[in-house]
C-alpha positions as CSV (number, residue, x, y, z in Angstrom):
1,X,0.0,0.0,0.0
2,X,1.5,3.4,-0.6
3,X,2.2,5.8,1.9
4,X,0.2,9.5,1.3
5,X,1.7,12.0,-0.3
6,X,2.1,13.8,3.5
7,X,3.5,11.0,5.3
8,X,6.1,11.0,2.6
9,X,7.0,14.3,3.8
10,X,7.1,14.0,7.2
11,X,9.3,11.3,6.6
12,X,11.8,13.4,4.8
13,X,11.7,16.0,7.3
14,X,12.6,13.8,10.2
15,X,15.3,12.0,8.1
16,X,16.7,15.6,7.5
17,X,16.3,16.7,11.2
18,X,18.1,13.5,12.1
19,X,21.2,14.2,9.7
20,X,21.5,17.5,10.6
21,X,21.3,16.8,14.6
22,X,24.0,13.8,13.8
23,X,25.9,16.1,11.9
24,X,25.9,18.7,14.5
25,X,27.3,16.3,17.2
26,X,30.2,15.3,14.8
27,X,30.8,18.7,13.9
28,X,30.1,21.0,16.8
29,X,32.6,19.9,19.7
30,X,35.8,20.4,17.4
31,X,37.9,23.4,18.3
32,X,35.2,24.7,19.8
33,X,34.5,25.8,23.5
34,X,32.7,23.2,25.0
35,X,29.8,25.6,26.1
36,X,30.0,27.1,23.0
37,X,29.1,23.7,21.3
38,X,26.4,23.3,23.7
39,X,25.2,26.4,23.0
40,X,24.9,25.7,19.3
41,X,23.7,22.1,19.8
42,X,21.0,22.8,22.0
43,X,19.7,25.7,19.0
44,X,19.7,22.6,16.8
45,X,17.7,20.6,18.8
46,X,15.1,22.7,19.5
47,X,14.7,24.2,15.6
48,X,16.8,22.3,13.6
49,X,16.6,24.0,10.0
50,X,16.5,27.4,12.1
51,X,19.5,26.4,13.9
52,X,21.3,24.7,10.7
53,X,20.4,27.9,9.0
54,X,22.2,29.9,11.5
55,X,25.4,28.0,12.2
56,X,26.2,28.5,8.2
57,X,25.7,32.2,8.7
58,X,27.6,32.3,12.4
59,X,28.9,29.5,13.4
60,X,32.7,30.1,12.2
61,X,34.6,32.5,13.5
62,X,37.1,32.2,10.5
63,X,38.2,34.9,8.1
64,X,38.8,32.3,4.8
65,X,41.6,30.4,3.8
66,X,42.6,33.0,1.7
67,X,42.5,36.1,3.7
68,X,44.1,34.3,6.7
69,X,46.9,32.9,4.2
70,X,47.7,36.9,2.9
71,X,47.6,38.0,6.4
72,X,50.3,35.7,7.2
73,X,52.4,36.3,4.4
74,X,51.5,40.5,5.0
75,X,52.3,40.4,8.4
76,X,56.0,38.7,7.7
77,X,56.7,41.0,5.0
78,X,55.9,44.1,7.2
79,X,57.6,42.7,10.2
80,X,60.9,41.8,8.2
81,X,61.2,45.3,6.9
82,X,60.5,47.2,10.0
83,X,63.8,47.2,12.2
84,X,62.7,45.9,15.5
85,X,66.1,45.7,16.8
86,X,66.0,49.1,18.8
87,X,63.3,47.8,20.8
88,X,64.2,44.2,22.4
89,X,63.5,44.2,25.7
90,X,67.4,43.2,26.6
91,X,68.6,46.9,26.3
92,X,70.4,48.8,29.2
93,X,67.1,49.8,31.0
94,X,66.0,49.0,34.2
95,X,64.4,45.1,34.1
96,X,61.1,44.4,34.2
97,X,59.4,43.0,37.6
98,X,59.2,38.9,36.8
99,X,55.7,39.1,36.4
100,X,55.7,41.8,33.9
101,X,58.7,40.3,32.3
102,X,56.4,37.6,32.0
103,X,53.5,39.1,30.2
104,X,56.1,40.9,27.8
105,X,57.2,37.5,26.4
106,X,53.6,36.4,26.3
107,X,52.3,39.1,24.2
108,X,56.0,38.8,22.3
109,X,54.8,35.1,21.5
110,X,51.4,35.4,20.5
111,X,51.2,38.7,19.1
112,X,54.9,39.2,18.0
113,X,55.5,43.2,18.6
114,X,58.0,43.6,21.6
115,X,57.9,46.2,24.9
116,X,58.8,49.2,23.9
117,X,60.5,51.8,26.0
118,X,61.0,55.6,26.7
119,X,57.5,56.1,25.1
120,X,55.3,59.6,26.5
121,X,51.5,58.7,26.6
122,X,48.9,61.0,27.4
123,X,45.6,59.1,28.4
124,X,42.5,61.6,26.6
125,X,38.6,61.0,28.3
126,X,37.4,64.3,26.9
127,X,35.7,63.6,23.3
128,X,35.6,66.5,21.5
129,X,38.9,67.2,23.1
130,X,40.3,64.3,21.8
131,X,39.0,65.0,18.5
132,X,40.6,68.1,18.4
133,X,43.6,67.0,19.4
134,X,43.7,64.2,16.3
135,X,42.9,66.9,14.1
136,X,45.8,69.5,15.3
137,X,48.0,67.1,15.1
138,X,46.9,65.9,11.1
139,X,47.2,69.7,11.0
140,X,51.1,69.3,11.4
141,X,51.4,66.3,9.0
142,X,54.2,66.5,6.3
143,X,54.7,62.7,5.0
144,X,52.0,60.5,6.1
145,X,48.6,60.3,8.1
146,X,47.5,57.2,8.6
147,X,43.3,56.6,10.0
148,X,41.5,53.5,11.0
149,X,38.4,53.5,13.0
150,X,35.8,50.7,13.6
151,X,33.0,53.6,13.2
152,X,33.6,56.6,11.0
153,X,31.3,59.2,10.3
154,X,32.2,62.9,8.8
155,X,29.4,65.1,10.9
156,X,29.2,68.1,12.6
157,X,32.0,67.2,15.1
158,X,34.6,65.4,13.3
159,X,34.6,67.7,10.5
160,X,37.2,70.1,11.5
161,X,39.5,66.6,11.4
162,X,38.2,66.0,8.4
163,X,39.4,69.1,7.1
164,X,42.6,68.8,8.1
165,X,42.8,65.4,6.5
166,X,41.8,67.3,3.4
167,X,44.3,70.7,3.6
168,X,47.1,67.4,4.3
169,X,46.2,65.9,1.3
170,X,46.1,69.3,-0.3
171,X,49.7,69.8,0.5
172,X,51.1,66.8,-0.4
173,X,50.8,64.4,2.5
174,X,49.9,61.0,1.5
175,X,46.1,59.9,3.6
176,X,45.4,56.5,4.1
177,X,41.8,56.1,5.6
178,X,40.2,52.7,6.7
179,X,37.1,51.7,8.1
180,X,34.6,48.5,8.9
181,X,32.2,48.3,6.2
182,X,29.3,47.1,8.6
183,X,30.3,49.2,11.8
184,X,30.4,52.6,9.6
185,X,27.0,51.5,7.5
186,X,25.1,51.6,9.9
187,X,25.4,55.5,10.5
188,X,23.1,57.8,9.4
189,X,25.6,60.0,7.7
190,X,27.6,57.1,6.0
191,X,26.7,57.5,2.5
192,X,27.2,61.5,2.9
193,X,30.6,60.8,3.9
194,X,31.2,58.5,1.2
195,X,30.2,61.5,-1.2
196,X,32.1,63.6,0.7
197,X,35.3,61.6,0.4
198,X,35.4,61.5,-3.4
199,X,37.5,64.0,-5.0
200,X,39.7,64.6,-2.0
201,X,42.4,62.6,-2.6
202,X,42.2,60.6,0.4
203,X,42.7,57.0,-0.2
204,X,40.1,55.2,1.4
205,X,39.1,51.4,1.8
206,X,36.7,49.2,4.2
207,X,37.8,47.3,6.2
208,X,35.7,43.2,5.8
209,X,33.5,44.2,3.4
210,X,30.6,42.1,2.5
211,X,30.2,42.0,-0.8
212,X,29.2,38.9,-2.6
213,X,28.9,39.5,-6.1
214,X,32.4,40.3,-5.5
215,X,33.2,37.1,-3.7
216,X,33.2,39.1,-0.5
217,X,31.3,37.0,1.9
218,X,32.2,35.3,4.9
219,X,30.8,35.3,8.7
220,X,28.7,39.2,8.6
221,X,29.4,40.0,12.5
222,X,33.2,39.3,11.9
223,X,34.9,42.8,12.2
224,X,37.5,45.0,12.6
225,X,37.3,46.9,15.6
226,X,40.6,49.3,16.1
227,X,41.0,52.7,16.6
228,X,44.3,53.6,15.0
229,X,45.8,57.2,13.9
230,X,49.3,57.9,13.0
231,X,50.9,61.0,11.7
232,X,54.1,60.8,10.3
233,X,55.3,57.8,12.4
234,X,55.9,60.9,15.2
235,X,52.8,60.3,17.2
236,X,50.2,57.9,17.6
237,X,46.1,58.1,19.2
238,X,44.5,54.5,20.2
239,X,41.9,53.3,22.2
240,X,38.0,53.1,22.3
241,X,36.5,56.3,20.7
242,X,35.6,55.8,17.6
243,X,35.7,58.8,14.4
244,X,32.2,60.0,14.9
245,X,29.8,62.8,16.8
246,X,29.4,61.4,20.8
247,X,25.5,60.4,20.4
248,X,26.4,58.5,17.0
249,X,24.6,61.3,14.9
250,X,21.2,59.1,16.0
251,X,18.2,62.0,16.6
252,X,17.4,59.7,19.8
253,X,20.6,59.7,21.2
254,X,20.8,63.6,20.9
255,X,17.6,63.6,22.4
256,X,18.3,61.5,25.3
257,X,21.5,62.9,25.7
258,X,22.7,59.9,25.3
259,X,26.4,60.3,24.3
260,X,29.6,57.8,24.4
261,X,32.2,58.0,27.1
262,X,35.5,57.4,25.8
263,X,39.4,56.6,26.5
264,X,42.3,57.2,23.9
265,X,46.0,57.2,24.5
266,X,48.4,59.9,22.4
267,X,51.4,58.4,22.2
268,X,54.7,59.2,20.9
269,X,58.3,56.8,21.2
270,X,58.6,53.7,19.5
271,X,55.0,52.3,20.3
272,X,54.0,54.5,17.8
273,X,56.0,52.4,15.2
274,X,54.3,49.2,16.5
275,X,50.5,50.8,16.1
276,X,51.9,51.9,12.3
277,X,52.7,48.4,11.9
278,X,49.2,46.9,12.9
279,X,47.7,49.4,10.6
280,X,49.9,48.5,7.9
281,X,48.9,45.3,7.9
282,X,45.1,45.6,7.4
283,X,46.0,48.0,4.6
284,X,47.8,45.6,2.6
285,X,44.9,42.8,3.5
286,X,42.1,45.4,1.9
287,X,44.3,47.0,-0.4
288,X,47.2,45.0,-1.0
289,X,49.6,47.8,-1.0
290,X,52.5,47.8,0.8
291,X,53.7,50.1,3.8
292,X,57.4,48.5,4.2
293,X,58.7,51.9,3.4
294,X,56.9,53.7,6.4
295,X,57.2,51.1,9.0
296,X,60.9,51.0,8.4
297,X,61.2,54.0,9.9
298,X,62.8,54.6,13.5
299,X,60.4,56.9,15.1
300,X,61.4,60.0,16.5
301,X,62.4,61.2,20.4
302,X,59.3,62.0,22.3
303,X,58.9,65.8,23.2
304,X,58.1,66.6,26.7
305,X,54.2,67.9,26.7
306,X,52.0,69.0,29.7
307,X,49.8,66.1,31.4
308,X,52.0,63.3,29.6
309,X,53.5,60.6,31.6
310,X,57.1,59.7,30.6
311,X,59.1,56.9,30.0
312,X,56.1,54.7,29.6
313,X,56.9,51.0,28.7
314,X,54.4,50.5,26.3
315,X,53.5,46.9,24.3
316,X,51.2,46.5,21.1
317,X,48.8,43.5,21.5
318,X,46.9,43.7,18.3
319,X,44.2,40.2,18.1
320,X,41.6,38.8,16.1
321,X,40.5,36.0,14.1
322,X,43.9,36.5,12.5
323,X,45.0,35.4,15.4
324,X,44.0,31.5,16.5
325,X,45.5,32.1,19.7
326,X,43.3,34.6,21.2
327,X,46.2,36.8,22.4
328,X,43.9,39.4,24.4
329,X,42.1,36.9,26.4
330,X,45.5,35.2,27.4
331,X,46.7,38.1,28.3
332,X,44.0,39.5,30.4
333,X,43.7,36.3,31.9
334,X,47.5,36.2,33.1
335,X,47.5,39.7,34.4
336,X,44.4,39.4,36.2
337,X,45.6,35.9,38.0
338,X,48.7,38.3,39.4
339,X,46.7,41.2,40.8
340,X,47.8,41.4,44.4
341,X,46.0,44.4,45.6
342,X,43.6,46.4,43.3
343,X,42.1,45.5,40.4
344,X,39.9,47.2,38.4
345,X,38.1,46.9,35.5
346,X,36.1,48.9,33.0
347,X,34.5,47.4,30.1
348,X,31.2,48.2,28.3
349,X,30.5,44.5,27.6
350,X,31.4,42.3,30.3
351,X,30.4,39.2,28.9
352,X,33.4,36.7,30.0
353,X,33.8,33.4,28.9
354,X,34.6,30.6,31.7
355,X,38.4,31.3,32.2
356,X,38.2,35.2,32.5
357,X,35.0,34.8,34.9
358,X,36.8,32.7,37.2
359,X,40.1,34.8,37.1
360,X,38.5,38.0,38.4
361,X,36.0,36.5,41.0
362,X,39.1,34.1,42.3
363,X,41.4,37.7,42.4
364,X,38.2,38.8,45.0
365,X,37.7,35.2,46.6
366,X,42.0,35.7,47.3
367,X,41.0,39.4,48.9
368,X,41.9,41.6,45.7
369,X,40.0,45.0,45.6
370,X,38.1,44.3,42.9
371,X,36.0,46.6,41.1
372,X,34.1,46.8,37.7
373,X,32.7,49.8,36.0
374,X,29.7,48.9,33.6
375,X,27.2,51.2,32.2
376,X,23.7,51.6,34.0
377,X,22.5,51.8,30.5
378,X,23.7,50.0,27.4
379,X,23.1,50.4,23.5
380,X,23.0,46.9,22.8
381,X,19.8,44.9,24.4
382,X,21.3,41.3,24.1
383,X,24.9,42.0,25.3
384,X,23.2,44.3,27.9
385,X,21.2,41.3,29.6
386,X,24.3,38.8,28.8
387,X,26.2,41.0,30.7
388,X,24.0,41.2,33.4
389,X,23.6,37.5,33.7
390,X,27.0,37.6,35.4
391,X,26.4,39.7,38.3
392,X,25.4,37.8,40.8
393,X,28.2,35.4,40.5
394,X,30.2,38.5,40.4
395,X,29.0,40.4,43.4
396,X,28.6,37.0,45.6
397,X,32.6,36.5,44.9
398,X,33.0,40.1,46.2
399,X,33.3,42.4,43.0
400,X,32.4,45.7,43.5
401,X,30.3,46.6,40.4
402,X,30.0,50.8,40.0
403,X,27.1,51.9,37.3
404,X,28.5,54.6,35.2
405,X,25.0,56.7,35.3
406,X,22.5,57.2,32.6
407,X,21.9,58.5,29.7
408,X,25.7,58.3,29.1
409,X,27.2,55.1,27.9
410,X,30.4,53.8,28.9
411,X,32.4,53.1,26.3
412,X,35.8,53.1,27.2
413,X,38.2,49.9,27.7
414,X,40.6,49.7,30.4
415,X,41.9,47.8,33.4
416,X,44.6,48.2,35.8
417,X,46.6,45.8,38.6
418,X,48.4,46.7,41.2
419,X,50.5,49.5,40.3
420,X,52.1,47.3,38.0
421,X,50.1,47.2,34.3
422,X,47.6,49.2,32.5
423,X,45.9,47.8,29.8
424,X,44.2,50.7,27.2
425,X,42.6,49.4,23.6
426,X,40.0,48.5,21.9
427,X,38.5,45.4,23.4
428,X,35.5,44.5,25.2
429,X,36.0,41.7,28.1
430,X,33.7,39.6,26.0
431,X,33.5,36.8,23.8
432,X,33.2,39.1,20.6
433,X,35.9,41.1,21.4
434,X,37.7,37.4,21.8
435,X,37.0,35.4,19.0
436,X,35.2,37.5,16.4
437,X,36.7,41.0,16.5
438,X,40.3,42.6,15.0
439,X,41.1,44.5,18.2
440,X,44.5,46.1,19.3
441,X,45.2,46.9,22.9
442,X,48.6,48.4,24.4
443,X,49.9,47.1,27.9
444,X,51.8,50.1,29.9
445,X,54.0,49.7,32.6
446,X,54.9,51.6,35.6
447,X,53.8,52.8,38.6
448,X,53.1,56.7,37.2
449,X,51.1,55.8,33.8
450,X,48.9,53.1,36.4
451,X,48.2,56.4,38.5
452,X,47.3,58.5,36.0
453,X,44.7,55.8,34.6
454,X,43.9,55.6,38.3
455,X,42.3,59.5,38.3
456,X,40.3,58.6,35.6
457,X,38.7,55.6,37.3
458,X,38.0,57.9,40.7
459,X,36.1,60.2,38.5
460,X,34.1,57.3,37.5
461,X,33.1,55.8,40.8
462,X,32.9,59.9,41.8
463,X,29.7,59.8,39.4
464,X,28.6,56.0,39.3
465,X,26.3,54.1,41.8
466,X,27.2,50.9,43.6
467,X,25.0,47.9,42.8
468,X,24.6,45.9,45.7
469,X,24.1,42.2,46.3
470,X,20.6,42.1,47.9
471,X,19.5,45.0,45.4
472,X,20.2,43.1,42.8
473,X,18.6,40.0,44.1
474,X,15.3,41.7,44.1
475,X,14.9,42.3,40.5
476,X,11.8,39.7,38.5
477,X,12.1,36.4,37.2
478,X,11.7,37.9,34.0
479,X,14.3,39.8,34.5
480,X,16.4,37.1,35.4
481,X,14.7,35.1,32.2
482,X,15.8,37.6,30.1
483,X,19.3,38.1,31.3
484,X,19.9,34.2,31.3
485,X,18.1,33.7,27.6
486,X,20.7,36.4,26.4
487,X,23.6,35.0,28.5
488,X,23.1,31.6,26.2
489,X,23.2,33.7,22.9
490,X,26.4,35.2,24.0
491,X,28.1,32.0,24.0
492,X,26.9,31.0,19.9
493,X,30.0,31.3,18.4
């Protein structure tokens, strides 16, 4: 007797559910984090086409074959013409404390770029200030200025740096400009500062484009997150501001007055050589021309400027799926297992995986100081809730977590130990920032650049609330729904 047409059916779709639920298990645990594979696995249970669907949109966190392939051979060629020599760590300075000494070779290791020494670095938490100060300095440009930013956006406030980019060009100074293609998209203003951009002379390019009838197509939430500008190989800015207006030109945001609280670093000594290199390197990946001759350079002395802290040891940590050793996560890990004292931590997106949870709550289980600054308010509603999935663990342990008030969000990315390290960059303490995201972060040492980072953190808790245990044990179980459903989402890499 012959089965109906719908039985038929129903066969086929349990046979497919079945394959693809078989195929998950063989596929899902390899090189993967085992709660990340459960993560995904338990997705493909419960909707397997859905899930299937999903993991072939998200579910690697490579670059390609071929893109990983050129970065290798890019970042060889760079390195091998830029003369690293003047800045080994076994010169006549001081040494390093062990620990340090330790971290140095770490980040040597995974990340290649040495400690640098002698370096002046100025730590910036005024926007528009900072702004100003990228543009004055583009302003003194003769050779080179080099830009990267996750976010760029030529408005109302980062026009007079725009400007200045232009008069450079205008003179003669070569421009170099890169920026995500996703990240930037998104802004209101992005297609006016396409326009804008043509017929300047600034050569521009972004930065992971998706573009498939180009061939350009890969994972869409991979991207490049630095913050990167170099003039002349004399001075460098890095850190978490991005190249745009401090609401991110949204009417709501302006509204709200919801603007973007930021960290950058000016920097000048050889460090500034080691962010030209990272930059160099993502321009050859998008454009495939080569910077040897600018990163050969030795850079200059650093001048002696009001509010600067000198003789900074300063180390480039640049990371990202590049990268298949997750060099910012092993370093944060390692420095946060040394804290002695003090730790403290700010980070927009605390959304740890296992290893960096249990490093800070066993630093406050050992009788650290241990605070963390997060944002009473955040932009993003799923990394908002992840995030705050991990409070009680982190409060019962003893963390101190401040809330940076509202409407401001807090952007910036930063941590201290002891009065040993301070780490300024790009990255979130989160899985993104870990696995999916091109992020660069410096490691400074020294007792005075570890109190100057320090002043900015007292004006934080100055303005920020305490969240307490038993407060926070009040809130709804739908609350706590919520905050656990996005807490699993997190971990679908």
């Amino acid at each position: 007797m012959l089965s109906s047409p719908g039985a038929v059916w129903s066969a086929i779709v349990v046979a497919l559910n079945l394959a693809i639920v078989l195929c998950a298990l063989l596929v899902l645990p390899g090189g993967r984090r085992p709660q990340t594979a459960m993560a995904w696995l338990i997705l493909i249970l419960a909707l397997p086409f859905l899930g299937f669907v999903l993991f072939l949109l998200f579910g690697r966190t490579t670059v390609g074959k071929k893109r990983r392939e050129l970065q290798v051979q890019v970042n060889e060629a760079i390195l091998a013409a830029a003369p690293l020599s003047h800045l080994a760590e076994d010169d006549d300075r001081p040494p390093l404390p062990p620990l340090v000494e330790g971290f140095t070779k770490l980040n040597r290791n995974l990340g290649v770029l040495p400690m640098t020494h002698g370096n002046s670095v100025e730590l910036i938490d005024d926007y528009n200030g900072c702004v100003a100060a990228m543009a004055q300095e583009v302003a003194t440009a003769e050779r080179f200025v080099n830009v990267q930013f996750y976010i760029s956006a030529w408005d109302e406030v980062t026009s007079p740096f725009f400007e200045e980019v232009v008069r450079a060009v205008q003179r003669g100074v070569e421009v170099r400009f890169l920026f995500d293609h996703i990240g930037s998209k998104g802004i209101p203003v992005y297609k006016e500062m396409l326009a804008k951009l043509e017929g300047t002379g600034i050569r521009w390019a972004p930065m992971l484009p998706i573009r498939p009838l180009k061939g350009e197509f890969r994972r869409p939430d991979l991207r490049n997150h630095r913050k990167i500008l170099v003039v002349d190989g004399r001075v460098a800015f890095s850190g978490s501001q991005n190249l745009i207006e401090a609401c991110y030109d949204k009417p709501k945001n302006q509204k709200l007055g919801r603007a973007w609280v930021e960290l950058m670093a000016r920097i000048e000594g050889p460090a500034v050589q080691e962010l030209n290199i990272v930059f160099a390197t993502d321009w050859f990946t998008e454009t495939g021309e080569s910077l040897e001759h600018q990163v050969a350079e030795v850079p200059s002395a650093p001048t002696s400027r009001p509010g600067a802290v000198a003789d900074v040891g300063v180390q480039v940590v640049p990371s990202g799926p590049g990268f298949v050793t997750e060099n910012n996560l092993r370093l944060f890990n390692s420095i946060l297992y040394s804290a002695e004292r003090t730790l403290s931590v700010t980070s927009p997106y605390f959304v740890p995986d296992d290893s960096l949870l249990y490093a800070i709550t066993t630093a406050a289980q050992r009788g650290v100081d241990v605070e963390l600054f997060v944002g009473a308010t955040a932009d993003q509603f799923m990394v908002a809730h992840a995030q705050r999935s991990y409070y009680e663990a982190l409060l019962e342990a003893g963390v101190r977590i401040w809330l940076y008030p509202e409407p401001f969000v807090l952007h910036a990315k930063h941590f201290s130990v002891d009065d040993r390290v301070a780490v300024v960059g790009s990255s979130n303490m989160d899985m993104r920032s870990f696995a999916l995201n091109y992020e660069v972060v410096m490691m400074m040492t020294g007792a005075d650049i570890v109190a100057r980072l320090g002043r900015v953190q007292d004006t934080y808790r100055s303005l920020s609330t305490e969240l307490t245990l038993d407060e926070w044990r009040q809130r709804t179980r739908g609350q706590r729904y919520v905050d656990n459903l996005m807490r699993l989402t997190a971990t679908i890499q």
